[in-house]
N, C-alpha and C positions, 0 to 999 in steps of 0.2 A: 566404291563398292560398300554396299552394307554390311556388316557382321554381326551385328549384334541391335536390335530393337529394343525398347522399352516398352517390356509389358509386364509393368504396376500394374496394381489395380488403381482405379481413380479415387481419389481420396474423397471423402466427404467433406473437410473440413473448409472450410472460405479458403486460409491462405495456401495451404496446402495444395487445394485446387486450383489456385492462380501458378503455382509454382509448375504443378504439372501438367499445365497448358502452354506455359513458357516454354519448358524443354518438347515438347510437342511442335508447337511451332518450328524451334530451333532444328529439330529432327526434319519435320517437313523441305525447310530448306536447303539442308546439305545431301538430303538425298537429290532434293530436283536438280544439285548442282553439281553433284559429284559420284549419284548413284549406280553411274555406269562407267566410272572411273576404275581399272582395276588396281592402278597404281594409285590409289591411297584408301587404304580400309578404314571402314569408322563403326567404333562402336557405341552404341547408347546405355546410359545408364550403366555403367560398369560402377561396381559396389567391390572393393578389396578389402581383405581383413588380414592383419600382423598379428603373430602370436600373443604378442605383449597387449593385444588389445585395440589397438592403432587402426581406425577407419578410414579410408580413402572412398569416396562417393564421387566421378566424373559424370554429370551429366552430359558432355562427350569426350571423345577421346579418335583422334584422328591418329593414322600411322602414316608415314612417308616416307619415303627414300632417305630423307637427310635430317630423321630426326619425328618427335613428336608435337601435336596441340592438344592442350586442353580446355576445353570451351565450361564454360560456366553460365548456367543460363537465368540471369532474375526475372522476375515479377513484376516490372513495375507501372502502375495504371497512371503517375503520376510524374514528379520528379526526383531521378537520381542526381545527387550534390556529394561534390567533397568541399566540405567548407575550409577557411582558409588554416585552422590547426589539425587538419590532415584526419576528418571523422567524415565515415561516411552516412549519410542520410537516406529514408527515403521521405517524399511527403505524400502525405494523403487528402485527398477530396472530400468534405463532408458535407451531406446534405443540407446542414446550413449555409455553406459555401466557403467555411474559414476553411484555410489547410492545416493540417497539423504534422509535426514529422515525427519518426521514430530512428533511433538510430543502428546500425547495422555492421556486421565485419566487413573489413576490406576485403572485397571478391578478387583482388587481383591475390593477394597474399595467403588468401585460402586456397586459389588455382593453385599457385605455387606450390602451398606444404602439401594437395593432390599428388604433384608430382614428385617431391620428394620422400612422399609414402608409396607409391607406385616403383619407384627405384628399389626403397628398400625390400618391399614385395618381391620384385624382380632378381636382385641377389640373392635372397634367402633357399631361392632353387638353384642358384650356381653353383657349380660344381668345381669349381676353381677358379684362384684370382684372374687369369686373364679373363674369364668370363664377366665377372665382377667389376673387374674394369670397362670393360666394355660397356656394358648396362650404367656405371656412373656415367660414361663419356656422352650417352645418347643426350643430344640438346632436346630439349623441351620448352615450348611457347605458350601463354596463356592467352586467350581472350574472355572477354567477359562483356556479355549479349543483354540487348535489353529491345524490348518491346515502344515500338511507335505506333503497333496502328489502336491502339489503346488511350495515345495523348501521352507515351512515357515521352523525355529528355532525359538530357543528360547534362547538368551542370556543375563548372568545375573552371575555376578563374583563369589557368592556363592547361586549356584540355592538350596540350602538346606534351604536359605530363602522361599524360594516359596514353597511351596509344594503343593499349591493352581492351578499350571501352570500344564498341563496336554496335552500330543498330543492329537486332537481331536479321531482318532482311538483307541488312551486305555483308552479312557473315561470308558468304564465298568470294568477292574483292579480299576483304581481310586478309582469308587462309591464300588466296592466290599470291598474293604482294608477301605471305613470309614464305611459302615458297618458292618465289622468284629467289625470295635474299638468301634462302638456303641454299640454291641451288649454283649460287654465285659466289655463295663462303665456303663452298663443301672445298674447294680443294686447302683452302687454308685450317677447314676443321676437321680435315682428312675423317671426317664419319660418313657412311655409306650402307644405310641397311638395305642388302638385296633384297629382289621381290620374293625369293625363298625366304627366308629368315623375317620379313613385315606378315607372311603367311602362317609363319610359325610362332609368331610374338602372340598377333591376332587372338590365334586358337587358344592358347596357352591362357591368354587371360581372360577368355569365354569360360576355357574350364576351372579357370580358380575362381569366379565371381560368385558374389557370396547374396543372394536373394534377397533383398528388403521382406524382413517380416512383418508382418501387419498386424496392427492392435487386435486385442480380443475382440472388438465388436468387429464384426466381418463385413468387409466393404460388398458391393455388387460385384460379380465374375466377369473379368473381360471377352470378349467376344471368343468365339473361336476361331481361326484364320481363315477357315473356311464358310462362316457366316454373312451372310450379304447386311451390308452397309445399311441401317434404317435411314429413311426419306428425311428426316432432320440431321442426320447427321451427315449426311452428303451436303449442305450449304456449310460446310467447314472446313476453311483451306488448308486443314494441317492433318485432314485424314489422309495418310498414307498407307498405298496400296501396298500389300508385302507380295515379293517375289519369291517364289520358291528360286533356290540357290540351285546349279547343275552339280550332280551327285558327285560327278567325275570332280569337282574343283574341291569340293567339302573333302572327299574322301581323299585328296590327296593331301590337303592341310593337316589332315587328322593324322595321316599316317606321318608327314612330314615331323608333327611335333612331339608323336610318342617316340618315336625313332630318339628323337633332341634331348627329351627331358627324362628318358627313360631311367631307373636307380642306377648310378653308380656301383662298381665293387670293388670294393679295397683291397690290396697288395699288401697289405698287413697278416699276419696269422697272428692269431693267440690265442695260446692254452692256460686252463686253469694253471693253480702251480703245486696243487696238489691230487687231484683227480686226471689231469691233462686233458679234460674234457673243451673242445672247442665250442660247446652252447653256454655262450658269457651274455652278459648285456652290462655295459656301461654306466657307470651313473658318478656323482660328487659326491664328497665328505668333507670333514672337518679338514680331513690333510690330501686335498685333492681327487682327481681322478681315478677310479678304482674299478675294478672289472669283478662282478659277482657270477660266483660258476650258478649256472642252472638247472645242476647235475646235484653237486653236494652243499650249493651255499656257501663256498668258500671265498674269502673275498684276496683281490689281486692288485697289489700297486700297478699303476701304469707309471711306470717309467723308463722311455723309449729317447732315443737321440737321433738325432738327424746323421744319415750316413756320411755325409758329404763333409760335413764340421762340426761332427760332433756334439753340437750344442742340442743339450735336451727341448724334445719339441713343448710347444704350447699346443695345447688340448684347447680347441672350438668345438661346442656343441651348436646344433642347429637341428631342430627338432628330435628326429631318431639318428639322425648325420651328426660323426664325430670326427672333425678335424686334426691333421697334424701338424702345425705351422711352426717353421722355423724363421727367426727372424734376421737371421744371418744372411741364410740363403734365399729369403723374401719368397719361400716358397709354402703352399698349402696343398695337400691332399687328405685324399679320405682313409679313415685309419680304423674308424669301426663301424659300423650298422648296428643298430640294436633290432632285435626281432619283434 
């Protein structure tokens, strides 16, 4: 099932536009092969952003029972090469007929830190470690797509390295064969995300996705969904029709994951210590964590211990969320909200 489409606008640029005809395609195919699958959701074009700065950009991103894929889609009109000191290439065709190559990050190893930016995204809204553990635990796979009906290849001295490399067209053998082996490891990797909770993940990162902004010069407007297909653009096998989704399944996702990710409230109380006013807000100093009244201005040590063993907590902030982790009792909750 689809979740989530890509709708950029189309770049103008050459390469830019080979890029976003690659994932175009790539999209085209996993709908024709998995579009009416409900057990596994796919989103396109999923754009994340970390506080600290930290982008995650999946041009797809597949949910499943037993874990995630992240698909990466290149460009390439000619040949993809890892030469034998581990750099990757591409070459290009030029109209005098010599090639020339330019060279390129490893897209297997940028899927990767996709997904270990996607992780940290994902804990930054948990609510406690067992949640946090859970979200490290989810296995993640990459592949990494390329275009043949263009003249791309792929070479690579022993492509049995790679197994990650994939024609863009058999992208669904690919995902079927790691879901065969996930489906055959799950009981030794004891993970299992329900078809409620792949429903809830889905939503959740529809609503944090953070929009590709577009340069000052303004590209052309993409159609609107409701727009009929012009007569050139119909000789293109990667326009794909968009389905209106049933309201009943959306609306129950939505309700599904506000329910999920709704604020927490802490079981802490605190008062100023000299007004007794409970409208504090949190912040750091020179000598730690301190609670500013927002009644008088009065500023207040935080320092609190863990009931169980006494050992004074460690203070995690995360965003307006203030933790209280004892490292004793390897436990974390919420201890303040700032307003």
């Amino acid at each position: 099932m689809i979740i989530k489409e890509n709708n950029n606008p189309v770049p103008t640029e050459k390469f830019g536009k080979a890029g976003y005809e690659a994932e175009r395609k790539v999209a085209y195919y996993l709908k024709m092969a998995f579009g009416d699958n409900p057990s596994l959701l796919i989103l396109n074009d999923l754009r994340l952003e970390f506080e600290d700065g930290v982008t995650a950009q999946m041009d797809h991103l597949v949910i499943h029972q037993h874990g995630l894929i992240i698909v990466e889609s290149k460009s390439v009109a000619g040949k993809l090469q890892v030469q034998d000191d581990g750099q990757w290439v591409r070459w290009y065709s030029q109209k005098s007929g010599k090639d020339i190559s330019k060279g390129m990050e490893n897209p297997i190893k940028q899927a990767k830190r996709q997904g270990q930016t996607l992780k940290k995204v994902l804990s930054s809204s948990a609510s406690n470690d067992s949640t946090r553990k859970a979200i490290e635990a989810f296995p993640v796979d990459v592949l990494v797509t390329f275009s043949t009906s263009n003249g791309g290849i792929f070479l690579a001295k022993n492509k049995q390295l790679y197994p990650e490399v994939c024609p863009a067209d058999a992208i669904d053998d690919f995902i079927n064969k790691i879901l065969a082996d996930s489906a055959k490891n799950a009981n030794n990797q004891g993970f299992n995300l329900s078809e409620t909770n792949r429903s809830k993940l889905a939503e959740h990162l529809v609503k944090i996705h953070k929009s590709y902004q577009a340069p000052t010069e303004p590209y052309p407007k993409p159609a609107a969904a409701d727009t009929p297909v012009k007569a050139e653009q119909k000789n293109s096998e990667y326009i794909v029709a968009k389905k209106t989704k049933p309201a009943n399944i959306i609306g129950a996702i939505a309700a599904a994951i506000s329910r999920t990710l709704s604020t927490p409230e802490s079981k802490f109380k605190h008062a100023c210590r000299k007004c007794e006013s409970d409208k504090l807000e949190a912040s750091s100093g020179k000598f730690g964590y301190y609670f500013k009244c927002l009644d008088c201005n009065e500023n207040t040590a935080i320092k609190t211990s863990c009931q169980n063993c006494k050992s004074l907590f460690k203070i995690r902030k995360d965003k307006k969320q203030f933790f209280a982790e004892c490292s004793t009792c390897k436990t974390s909750e919420i201890f303040h909200i700032n307003p």
